[in-house]
C-alpha positions in Angstrom: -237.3 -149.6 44.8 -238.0 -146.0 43.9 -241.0 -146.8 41.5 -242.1 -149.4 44.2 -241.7 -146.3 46.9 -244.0 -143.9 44.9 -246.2 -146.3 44.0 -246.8 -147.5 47.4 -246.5 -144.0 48.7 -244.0 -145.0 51.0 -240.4 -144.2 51.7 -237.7 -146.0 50.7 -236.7 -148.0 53.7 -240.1 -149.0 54.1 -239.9 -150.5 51.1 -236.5 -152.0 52.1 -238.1 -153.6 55.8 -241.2 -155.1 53.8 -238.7 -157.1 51.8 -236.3 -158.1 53.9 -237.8 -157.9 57.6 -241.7 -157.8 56.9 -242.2 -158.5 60.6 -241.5 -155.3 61.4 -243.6 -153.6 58.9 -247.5 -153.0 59.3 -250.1 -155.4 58.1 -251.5 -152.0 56.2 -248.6 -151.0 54.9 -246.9 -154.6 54.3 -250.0 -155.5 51.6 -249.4 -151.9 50.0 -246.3 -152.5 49.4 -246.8 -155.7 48.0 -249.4 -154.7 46.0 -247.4 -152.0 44.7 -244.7 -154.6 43.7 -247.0 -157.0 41.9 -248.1 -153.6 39.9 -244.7 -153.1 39.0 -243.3 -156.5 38.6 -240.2 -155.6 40.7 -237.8 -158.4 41.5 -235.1 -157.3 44.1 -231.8 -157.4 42.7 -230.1 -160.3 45.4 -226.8 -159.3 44.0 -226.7 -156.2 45.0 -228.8 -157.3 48.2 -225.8 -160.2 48.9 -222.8 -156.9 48.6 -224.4 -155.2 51.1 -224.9 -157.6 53.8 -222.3 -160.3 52.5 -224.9 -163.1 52.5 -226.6 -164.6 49.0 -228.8 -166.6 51.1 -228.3 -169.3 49.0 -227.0 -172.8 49.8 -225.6 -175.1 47.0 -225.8 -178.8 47.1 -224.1 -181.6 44.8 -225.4 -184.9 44.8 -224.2 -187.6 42.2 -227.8 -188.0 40.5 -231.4 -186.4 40.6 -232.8 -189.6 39.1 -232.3 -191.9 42.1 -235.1 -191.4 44.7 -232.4 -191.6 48.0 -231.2 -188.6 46.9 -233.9 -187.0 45.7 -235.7 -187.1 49.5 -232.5 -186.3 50.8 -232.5 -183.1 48.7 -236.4 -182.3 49.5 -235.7 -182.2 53.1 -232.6 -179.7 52.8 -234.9 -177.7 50.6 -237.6 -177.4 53.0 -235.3 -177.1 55.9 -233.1 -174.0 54.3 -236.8 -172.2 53.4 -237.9 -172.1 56.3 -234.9 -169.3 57.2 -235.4 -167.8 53.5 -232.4 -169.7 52.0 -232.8 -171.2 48.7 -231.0 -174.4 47.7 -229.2 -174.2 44.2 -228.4 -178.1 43.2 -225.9 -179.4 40.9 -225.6 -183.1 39.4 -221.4 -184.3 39.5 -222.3 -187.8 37.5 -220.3 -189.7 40.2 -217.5 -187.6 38.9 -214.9 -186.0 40.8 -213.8 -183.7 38.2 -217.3 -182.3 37.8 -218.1 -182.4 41.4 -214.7 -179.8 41.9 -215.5 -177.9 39.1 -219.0 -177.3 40.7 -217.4 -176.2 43.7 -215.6 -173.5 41.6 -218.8 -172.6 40.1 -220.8 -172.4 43.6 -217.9 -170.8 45.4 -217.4 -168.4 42.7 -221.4 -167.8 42.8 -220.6 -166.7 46.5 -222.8 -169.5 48.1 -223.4 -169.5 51.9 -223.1 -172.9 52.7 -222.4 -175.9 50.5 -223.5 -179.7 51.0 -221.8 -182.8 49.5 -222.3 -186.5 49.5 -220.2 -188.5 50.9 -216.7 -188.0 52.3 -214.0 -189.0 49.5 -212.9 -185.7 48.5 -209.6 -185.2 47.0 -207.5 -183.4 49.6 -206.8 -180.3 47.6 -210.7 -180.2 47.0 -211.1 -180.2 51.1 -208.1 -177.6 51.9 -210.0 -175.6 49.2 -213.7 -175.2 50.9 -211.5 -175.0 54.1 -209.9 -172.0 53.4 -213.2 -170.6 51.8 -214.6 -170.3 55.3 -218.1 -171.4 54.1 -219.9 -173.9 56.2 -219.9 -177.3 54.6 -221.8 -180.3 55.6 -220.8 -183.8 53.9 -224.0 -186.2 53.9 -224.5 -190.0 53.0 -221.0 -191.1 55.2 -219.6 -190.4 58.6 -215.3 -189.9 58.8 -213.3 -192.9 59.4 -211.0 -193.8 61.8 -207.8 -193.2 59.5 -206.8 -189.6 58.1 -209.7 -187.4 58.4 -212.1 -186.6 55.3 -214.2 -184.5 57.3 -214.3 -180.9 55.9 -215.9 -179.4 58.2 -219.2 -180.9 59.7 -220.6 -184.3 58.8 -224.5 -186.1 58.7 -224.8 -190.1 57.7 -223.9 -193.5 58.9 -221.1 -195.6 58.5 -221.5 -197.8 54.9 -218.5 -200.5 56.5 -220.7 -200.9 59.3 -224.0 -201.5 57.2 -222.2 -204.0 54.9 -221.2 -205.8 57.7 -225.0 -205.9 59.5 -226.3 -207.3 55.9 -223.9 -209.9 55.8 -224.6 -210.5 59.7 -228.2 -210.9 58.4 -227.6 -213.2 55.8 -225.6 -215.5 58.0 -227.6 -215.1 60.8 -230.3 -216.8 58.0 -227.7 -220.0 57.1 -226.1 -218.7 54.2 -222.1 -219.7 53.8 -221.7 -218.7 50.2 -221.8 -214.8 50.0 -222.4 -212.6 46.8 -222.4 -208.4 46.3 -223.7 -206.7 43.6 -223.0 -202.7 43.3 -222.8 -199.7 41.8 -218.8 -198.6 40.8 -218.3 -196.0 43.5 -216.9 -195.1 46.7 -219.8 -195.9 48.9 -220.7 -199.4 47.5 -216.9 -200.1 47.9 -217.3 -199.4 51.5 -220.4 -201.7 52.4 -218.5 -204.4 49.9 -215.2 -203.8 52.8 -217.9 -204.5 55.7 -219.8 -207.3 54.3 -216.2 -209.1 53.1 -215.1 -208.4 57.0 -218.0 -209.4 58.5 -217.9 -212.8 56.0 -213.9 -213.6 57.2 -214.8 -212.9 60.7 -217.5 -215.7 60.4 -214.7 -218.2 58.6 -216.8 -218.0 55.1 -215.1 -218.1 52.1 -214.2 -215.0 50.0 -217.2 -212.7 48.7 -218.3 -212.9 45.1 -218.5 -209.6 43.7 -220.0 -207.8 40.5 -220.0 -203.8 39.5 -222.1 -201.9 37.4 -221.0 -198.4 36.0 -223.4 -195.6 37.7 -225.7 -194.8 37.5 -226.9 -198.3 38.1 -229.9 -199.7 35.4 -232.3 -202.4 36.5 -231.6 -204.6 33.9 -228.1 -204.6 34.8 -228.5 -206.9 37.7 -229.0 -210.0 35.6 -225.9 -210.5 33.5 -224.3 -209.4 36.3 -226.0 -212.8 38.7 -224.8 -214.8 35.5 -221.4 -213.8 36.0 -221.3 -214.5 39.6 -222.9 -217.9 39.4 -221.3 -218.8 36.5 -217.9 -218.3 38.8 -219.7 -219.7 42.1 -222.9 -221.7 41.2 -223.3 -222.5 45.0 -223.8 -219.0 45.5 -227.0 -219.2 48.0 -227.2 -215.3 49.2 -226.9 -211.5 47.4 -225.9 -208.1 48.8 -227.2 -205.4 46.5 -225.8 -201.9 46.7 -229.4 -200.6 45.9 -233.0 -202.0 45.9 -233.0 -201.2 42.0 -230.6 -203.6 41.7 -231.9 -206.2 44.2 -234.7 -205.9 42.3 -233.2 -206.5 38.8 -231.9 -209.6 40.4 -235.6 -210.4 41.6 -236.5 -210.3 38.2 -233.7 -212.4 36.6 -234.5 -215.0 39.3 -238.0 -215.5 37.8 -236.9 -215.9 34.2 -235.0 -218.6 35.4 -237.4 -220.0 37.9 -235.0 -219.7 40.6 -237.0 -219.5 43.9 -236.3 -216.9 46.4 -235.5 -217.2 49.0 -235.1 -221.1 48.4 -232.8 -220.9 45.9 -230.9 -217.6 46.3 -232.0 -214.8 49.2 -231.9 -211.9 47.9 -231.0 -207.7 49.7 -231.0 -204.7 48.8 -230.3 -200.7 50.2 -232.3 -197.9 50.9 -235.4 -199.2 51.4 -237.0 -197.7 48.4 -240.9 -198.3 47.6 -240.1 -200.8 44.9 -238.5 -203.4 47.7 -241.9 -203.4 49.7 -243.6 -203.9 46.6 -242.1 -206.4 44.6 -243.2 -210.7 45.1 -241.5 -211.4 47.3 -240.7 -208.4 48.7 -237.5 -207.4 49.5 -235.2 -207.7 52.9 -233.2 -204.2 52.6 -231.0 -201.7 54.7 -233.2 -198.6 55.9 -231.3 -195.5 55.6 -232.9 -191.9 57.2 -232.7 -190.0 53.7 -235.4 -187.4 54.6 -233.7 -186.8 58.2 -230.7 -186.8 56.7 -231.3 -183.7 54.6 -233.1 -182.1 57.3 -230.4 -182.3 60.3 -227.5 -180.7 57.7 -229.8 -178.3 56.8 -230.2 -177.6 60.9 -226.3 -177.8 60.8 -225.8 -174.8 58.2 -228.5 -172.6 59.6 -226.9 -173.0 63.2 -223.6 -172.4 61.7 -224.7 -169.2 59.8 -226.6 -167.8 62.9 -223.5 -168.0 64.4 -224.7 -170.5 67.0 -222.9 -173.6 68.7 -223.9 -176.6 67.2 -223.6 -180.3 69.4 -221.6 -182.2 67.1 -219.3 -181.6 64.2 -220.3 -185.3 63.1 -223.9 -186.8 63.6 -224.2 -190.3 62.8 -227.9 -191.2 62.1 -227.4 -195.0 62.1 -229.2 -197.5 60.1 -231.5 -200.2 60.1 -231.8 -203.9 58.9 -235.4 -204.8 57.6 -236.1 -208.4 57.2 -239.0 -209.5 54.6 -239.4 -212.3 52.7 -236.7 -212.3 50.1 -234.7 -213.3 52.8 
């Protein structure tokens, strides 16, 4: 900052307001400053910046994969959101691990993070009592707390995954079907929508729900041994639930090697809503999740929190929504 001060011809807390409140600086003296800095190649040093005013103005997220798109707009929201207040986002990839998702916790909370997002809300309890007593504002995304022992950490943004499982199969019956089938990733969130959709099946006196998991992160051409298996146990299987478009797809694609109509034969729905379920022939009936107002409202959440304002609701449910096309 010294260097940057000489060259700039400037004192030193000039320097210090162009980079950290520019608004209060001159428009003359702000692009001197700069200048001088691009001269010199100075980067601040954020470390010693976060000592001295106990803020790294970063915000970590974890998400259980970069390479599906619903979490990838999810993240791209939070991004843009957190810039806006000159917070960065530093992201980190658990596998659908929970071993890797707590020891990037460790890693975050040792990094001195502001904030922290996570997805979804199955957190092992000494994980939780952890980022509790690390008084950092954390926002848990892609679930809402149930009505048994609370999972909620500290502020939650999603939808209920029971109560979406149970509007698909709701759907599907609504449509005729009697003779149910889910296909889904092995995780916590499938399981859920697989507990509503088998509900919502008793409730309407159908028999029990066929049901196939693939390890995650789910594979397109998974879907098809995976319908095999199913109608190979249940060949008057007429409908399937698919955790994701990707696989409702894959099962799209198994039905035409076989020349299985949809949705004469078997009606077939997916999750998310991705571009790939408007596009495919036919294209698909899916569950709409907000992904990108997802990311934005817990980045909202942490800024409120870190500006030390009141926020409306420690738990925002954004709700989903059934669209009907013609795989159904």
């Amino acid at each position: 900052m010294s260097d940057v001060a000489r060259q700039a011809g400037v004192s030193l807390v000039t320097v210090s307001r162009a980079l950290n409140t520019p608004d209060k600086v001159s428009p003359d003296t702000l692009a001197t400053v700069r200048s001088a800095i691009d001269h010199l190649g100075y980067v601040p040093n954020l470390m010693a910046g976060g000592l001295a005013s106990n803020r790294s103005r970063i915000i970590a997220a974890i998400v259980p994969t970069i390479s599906n798109l619903v979490f990838a707009e999810t993240v791209d929201a939070l991004a843009q959101t957190l810039s806006k207040d000159g917070y960065q986002l530093l992201l980190g990839q658990s596998g659908y691990s929970k071993d890797v998702e707590a020891a990037l916790v460790d890693t975050f909370l040792g990094r001195r993070v502001d904030g922290l997002v996570l997805t979804g809300l199955s957190q092992p309890k000494a994980l939780r009592l952890k980022l509790q007593r690390a008084r950092i504002p954390v926002v848990q995304t892609w679930g809402l707390p149930g009505a048994g022992p609370s999972t909620l950490i500290d502020m939650a943004v999603g939808f209920s995954n029971v109560e979406a499982g149970r509007a698909a199969a709701r759907h599907l019956i609504s449509r005729g079907h009697r003779t149910l089938a889910f296909l889904g990733a092995d995780e916590t969130r499938a399981r859920q929508r697989l507990r509503g959709f088998q509900a919502e099946a008793r409730a309407a006196g159908l028999s029990d729900v066929e049901a196939e998991f693939v390890p995650p992160p789910v594979q397109i051409d998974a879907a098809g041994p995976c319908l095999d298996r199913m109608l190979a146990r249940r060949s008057d299987i007429s409908a399937v639930f698919c955790n994701n478009d990707l696989l409702a797809a894959g099962v799209l694609f198994a039905c035409a090697q076989k020349a299985m109509s949809v949705p004469g034969r078997l009606a077939i729905m997916g999750f998310g809503d991705l571009p790939i379920s408007r596009a495919a022939f036919p294209s698909l009936s899916t569950v709409r999740i907000r992904r990108a107002e997802m990311g934005e409202q817990a980045g909202r959440m942490l800024l409120a929190r870190l500006g030390n304002a009141t926020i409306d609701a420690k738990s925002v449910d954004l709700g989903f929504e059934i669209i009907e096309r013609k795989s159904t």
